[in-house]
C-alpha positions in Angstrom: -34.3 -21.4 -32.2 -36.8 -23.9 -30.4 -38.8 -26.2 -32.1 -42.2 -27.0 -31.2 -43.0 -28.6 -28.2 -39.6 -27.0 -26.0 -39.9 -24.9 -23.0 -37.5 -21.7 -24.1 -35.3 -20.9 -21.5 -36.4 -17.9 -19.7 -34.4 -15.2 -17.5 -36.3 -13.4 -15.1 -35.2 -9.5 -15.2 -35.8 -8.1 -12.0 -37.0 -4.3 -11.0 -35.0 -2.1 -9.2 -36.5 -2.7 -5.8 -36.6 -6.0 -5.7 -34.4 -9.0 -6.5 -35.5 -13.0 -7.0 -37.3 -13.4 -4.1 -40.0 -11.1 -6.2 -40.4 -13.6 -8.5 -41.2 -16.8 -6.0 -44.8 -17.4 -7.4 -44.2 -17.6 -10.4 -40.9 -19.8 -10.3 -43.1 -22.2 -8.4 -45.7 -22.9 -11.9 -42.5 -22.2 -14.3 -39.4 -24.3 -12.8 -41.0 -27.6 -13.5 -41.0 -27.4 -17.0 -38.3 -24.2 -17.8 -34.5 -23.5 -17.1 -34.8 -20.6 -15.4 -31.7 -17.6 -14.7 -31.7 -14.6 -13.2 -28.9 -12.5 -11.8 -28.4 -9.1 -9.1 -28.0 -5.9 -10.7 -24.2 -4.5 -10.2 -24.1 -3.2 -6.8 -27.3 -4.5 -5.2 -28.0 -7.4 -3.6 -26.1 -10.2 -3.7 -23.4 -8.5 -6.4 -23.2 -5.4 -3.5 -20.0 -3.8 -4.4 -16.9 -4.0 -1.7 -15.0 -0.9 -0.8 -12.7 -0.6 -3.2 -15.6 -1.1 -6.1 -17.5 1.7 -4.8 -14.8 4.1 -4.5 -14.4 3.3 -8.7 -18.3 3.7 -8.5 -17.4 7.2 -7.1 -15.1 8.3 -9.9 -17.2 7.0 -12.7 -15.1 4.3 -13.4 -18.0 1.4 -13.1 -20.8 1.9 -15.5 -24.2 1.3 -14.1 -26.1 2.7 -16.9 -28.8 0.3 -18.9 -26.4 -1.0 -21.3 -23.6 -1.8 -18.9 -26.9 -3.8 -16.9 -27.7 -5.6 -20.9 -24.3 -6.3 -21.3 -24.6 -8.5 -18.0 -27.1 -10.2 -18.8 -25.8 -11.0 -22.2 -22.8 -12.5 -19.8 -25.7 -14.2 -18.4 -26.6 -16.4 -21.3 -23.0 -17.1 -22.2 -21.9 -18.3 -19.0 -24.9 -20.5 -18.9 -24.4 -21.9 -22.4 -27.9 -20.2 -23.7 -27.9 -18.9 -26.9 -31.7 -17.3 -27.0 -34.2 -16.8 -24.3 -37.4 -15.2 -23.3 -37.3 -12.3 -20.8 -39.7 -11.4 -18.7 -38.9 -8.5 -16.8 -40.6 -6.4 -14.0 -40.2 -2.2 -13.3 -37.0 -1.4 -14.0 -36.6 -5.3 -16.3 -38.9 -4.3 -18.7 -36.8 -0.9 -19.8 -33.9 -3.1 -20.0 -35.2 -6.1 -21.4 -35.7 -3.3 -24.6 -32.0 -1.9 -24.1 -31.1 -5.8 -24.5 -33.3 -6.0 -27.7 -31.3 -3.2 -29.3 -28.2 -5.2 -28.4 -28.3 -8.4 -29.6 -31.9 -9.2 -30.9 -31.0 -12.9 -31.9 -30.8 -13.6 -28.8 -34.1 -12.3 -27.0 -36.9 -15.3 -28.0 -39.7 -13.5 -26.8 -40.6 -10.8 -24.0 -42.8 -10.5 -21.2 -43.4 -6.6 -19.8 -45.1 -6.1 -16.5 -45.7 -2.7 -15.1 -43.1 -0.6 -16.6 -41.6 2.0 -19.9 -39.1 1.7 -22.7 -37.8 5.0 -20.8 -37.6 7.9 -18.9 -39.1 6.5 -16.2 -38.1 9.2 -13.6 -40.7 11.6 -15.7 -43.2 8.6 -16.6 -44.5 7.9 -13.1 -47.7 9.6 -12.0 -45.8 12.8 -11.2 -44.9 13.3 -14.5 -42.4 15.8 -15.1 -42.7 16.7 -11.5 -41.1 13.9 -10.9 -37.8 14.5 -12.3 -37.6 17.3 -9.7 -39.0 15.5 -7.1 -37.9 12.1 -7.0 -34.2 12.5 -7.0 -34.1 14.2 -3.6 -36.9 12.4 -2.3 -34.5 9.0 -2.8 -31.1 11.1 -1.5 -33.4 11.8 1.8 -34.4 8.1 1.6 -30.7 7.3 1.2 -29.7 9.1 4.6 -32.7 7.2 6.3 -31.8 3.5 5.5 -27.8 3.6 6.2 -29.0 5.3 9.9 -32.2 3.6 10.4 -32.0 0.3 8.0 -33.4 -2.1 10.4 -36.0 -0.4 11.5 -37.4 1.5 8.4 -37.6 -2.2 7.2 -39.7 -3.3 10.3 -41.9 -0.6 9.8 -42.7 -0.2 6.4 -43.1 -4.2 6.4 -45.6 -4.0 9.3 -48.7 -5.7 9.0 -50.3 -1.8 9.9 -48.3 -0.4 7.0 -49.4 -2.9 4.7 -53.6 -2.4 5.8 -52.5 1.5 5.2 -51.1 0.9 1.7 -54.5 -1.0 1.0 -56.8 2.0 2.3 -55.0 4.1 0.2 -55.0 1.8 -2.9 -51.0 1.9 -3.1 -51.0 -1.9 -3.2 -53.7 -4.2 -4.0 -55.8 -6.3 -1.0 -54.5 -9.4 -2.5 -51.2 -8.6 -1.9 -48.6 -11.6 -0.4 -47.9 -9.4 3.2 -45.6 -11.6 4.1 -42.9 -11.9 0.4 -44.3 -8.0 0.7 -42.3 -7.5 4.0 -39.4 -10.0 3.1 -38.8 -7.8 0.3 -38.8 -4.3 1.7 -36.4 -5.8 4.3 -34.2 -6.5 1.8 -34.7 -3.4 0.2 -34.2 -1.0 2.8 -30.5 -2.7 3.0 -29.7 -2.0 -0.4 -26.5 0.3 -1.1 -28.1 3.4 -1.9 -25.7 5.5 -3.6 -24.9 2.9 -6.0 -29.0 2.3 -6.1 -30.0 5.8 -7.2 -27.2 6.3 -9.9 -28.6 3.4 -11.4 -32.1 5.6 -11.0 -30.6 8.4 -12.7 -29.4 6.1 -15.3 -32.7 4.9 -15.8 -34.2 8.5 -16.4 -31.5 9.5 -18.6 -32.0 6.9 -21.2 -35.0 5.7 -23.4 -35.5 2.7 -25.2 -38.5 3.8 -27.2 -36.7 3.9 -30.9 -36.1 -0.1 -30.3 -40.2 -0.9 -30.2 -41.3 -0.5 -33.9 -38.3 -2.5 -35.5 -39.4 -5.4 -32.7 -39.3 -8.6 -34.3 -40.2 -11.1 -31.7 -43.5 -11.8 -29.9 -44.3 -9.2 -27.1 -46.8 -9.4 -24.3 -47.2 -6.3 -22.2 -49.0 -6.8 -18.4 -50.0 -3.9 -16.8 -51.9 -3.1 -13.9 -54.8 -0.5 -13.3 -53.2 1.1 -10.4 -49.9 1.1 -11.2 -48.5 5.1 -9.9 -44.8 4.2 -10.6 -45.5 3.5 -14.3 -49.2 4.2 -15.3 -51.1 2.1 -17.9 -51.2 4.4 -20.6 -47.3 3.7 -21.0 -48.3 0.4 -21.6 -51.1 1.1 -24.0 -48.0 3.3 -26.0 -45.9 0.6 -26.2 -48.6 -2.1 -27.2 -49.4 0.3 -29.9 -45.6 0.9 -31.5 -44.8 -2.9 -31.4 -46.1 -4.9 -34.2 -48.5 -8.0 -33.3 -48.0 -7.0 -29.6 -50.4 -8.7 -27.0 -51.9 -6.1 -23.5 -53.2 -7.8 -21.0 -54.5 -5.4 -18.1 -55.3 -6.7 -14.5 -58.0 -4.4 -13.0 -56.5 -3.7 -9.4 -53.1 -3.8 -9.8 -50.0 -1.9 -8.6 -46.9 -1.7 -9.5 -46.3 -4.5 -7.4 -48.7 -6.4 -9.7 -46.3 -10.0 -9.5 -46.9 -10.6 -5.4 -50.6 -9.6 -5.8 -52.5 -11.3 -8.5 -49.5 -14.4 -8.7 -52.0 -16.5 -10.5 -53.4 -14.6 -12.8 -49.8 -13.4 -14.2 -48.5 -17.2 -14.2 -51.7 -17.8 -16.3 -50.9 -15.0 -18.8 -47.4 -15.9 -18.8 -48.2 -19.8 -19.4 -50.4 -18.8 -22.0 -48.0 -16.9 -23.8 -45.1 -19.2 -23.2 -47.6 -21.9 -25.1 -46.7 -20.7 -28.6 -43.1 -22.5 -28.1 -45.0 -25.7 -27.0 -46.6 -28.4 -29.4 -49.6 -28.7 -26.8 -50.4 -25.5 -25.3 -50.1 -27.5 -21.8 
């Protein structure tokens, strides 16, 4: 393990809707003093699957469950000669970086949490159950949109009057960075989306919530007011079933809580990162 005064090595898990580029803010106040990693889920992004990949992904053959996305990142660390890490994951991150835990705890250092579950997080979101009958369709239809209209679903929902109309409504926070915003959904709306909701499904088929009690490393759960996609009191749970677990709620914030209050999550996350320090700088 480290000794006092290191800087752990940290991998940054991502969400489902959104890759590095998510994370730009806070690689900024971490890369100076941290060896950072990250990597793309199977199928999206930069690991986007060629034809012959996603006619296995077709026929089942490719596993795009939670544990085949651990298992990667466990591929992660050995490739990059890392035996133990801390995690900080985002959305879809935070239910893995707990599927990881299960895995191969030794190796998981510590664990930041923003804005997500330990599972089940197609019946977790604001809909609640509703949500398991209404979100599947609701991302087949999106599906259909972005292979026809890619380029310009990604203009639109990007748009500066988009982004004022997510604010009126409270979807996002005023703070939000329009500009990574819009870079992201354009990337986004070019995802593979077959491959992109099986890995949805996956998520809502499995739950990580037996591996929170028998935690044995620090924890520090972030989790914004106005988060619809996973709501605060799913933080609140999980704060309460891991032992000597740290919350930390930012009044305002969406699910998209790491591109609108950037400096008051690298704060938290410097903070916590401190204990492995013989400063606290």
């Amino acid at each position: 393990g480290a000794e006092p005064g290191d800087a752990p090595p940290i991998v940054l898990v991502n969400g489902l809707g959104g890759n590095l580029i998510t994370w730009r803010h806070l690689i900024r106040v971490l890369a100076p003093r941290h060896r950072l990693a990250t990597w793309d889920y199977r199928g999206l992004y930069a690991s986007r699957f060629d034809a012959d990949t996603r006619a296995k992904v077709a026929r089942g053959e490719v596993p795009l469950d939670p544990v085949a996305h651990a298992d990667d990142a466990l591929r992660v660390l050995d490739a990059l000669g890392l035996e133990r890490a801390v995690f900080i994951g985002w959305s879809m991150g935070v239910q893995l970086d707990f599927e990881l835990a299960r895995l191969a705890p030794s190796r998981v250092q510590g664990l930041v949490q923003i804005c997500g579950a330990a599972g089940r997080t197609i019946g977790t979101t604001v809909f609640g159950k509703l949500g398991l009958k209404v979100i599947p369709p609701a991302m087949d239809l999106f599906r259909v949109a972005a292979e026809r209209h890619g380029s310009w679903l990604g203009r639109v929902v990007g748009s500066s009057a988009s982004m004022a109309f997510a604010k009126t409504l409270g979807i996002v926070a005023p703070s939000i960075d329009e500009t990574l915003a819009a870079e992201i959904v354009r990337d986004y709306v070019r995802l593979d989306f077959d491959v992109y909701n099986r890995i949805l499904m996956g998520l809502g088929e499995h739950d990580a919530s037996d591996v929170l009690p028998a935690l044995g490393c620090p924890v520090l759960i972030i989790a914004g007011t106005r988060d619809a996609m996973t709501p605060i009191a799913l933080s609140r749970a999980m704060a309460d079933k891991i032992p000597d677990a740290e919350l930390v709620v930012i009044e305002g914030g969406s699910h998209y809580l790491p591109i609108e209050f950037p400096d008051r999550l690298a704060a938290e996350v410097e903070r916590f990162l401190s204990r492995w320090t013989a400063s606290g700088t």
